[in-house]
C-alpha positions in Angstrom: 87.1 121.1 140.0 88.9 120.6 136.3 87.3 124.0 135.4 89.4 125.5 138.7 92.4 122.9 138.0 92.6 124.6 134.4 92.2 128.0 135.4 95.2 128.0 138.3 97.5 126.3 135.7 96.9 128.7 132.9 97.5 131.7 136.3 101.0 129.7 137.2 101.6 130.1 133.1 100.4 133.8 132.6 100.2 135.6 135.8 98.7 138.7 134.0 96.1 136.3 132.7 92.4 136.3 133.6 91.1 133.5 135.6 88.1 135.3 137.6 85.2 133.7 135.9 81.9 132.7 136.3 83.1 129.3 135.5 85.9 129.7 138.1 83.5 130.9 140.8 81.2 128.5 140.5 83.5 125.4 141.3 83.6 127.0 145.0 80.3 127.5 145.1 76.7 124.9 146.4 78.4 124.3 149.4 81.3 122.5 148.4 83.8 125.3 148.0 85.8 123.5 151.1 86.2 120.3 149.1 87.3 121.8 146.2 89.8 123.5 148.0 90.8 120.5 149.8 91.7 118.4 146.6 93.2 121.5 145.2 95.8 121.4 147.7 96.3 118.1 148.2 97.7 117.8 144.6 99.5 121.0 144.5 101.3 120.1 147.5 102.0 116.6 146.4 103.9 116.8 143.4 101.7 119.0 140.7 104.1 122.4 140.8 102.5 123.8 138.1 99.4 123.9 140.1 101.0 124.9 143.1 102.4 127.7 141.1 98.7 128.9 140.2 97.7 129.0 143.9 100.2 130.7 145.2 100.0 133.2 142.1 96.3 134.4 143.7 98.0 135.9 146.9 99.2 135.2 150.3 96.1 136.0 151.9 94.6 133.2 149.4 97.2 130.8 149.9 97.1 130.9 153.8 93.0 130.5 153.6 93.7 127.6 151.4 96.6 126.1 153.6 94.2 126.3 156.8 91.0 125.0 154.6 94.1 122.2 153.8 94.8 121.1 157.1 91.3 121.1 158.5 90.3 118.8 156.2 93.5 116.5 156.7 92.3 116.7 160.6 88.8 115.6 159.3 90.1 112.9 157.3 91.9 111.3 159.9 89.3 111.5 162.4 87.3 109.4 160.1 89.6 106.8 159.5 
């Protein structure tokens, strides 16, 4: 997730920059792509801009995914506690 963390930052600082790795791709990848996501959000949207920045900066069609990955996850979350 660090690798990911990293690469949106360096998007929300360079938007023309290149992000698409391997190394990016692979922190959504083995079957945890929804976690990532998850804790992605959940600091972008609480309080890391810069981040939140990055996301946003990979399209709306991204950015909704992610905000309904987001919420699912806050519904599974509660359900468990």
């Amino acid at each position: 997730m660090a690798i990911a963390r990293r690469a949106l930052r360096e998007l929300a600082e360079n938007p023309e920059g290149r992000i698409f790795t391997r190394k990016f791709d692979n922190c959504f990848e083995m079957g945890d792509g929804a976690a990532v996501v998850f804790q992605l959000m959940d600091s972008a949207l609480n309080g890391d801009d810069v981040l939140l920045q990055g996301i946003k900066g990979l399209g709306n069609e991204t950015w909704l995914n992610w905000t309904e990955c987001y919420e699912k996850g806050k519904e599974a979350t509660l359900k468990l506690s």
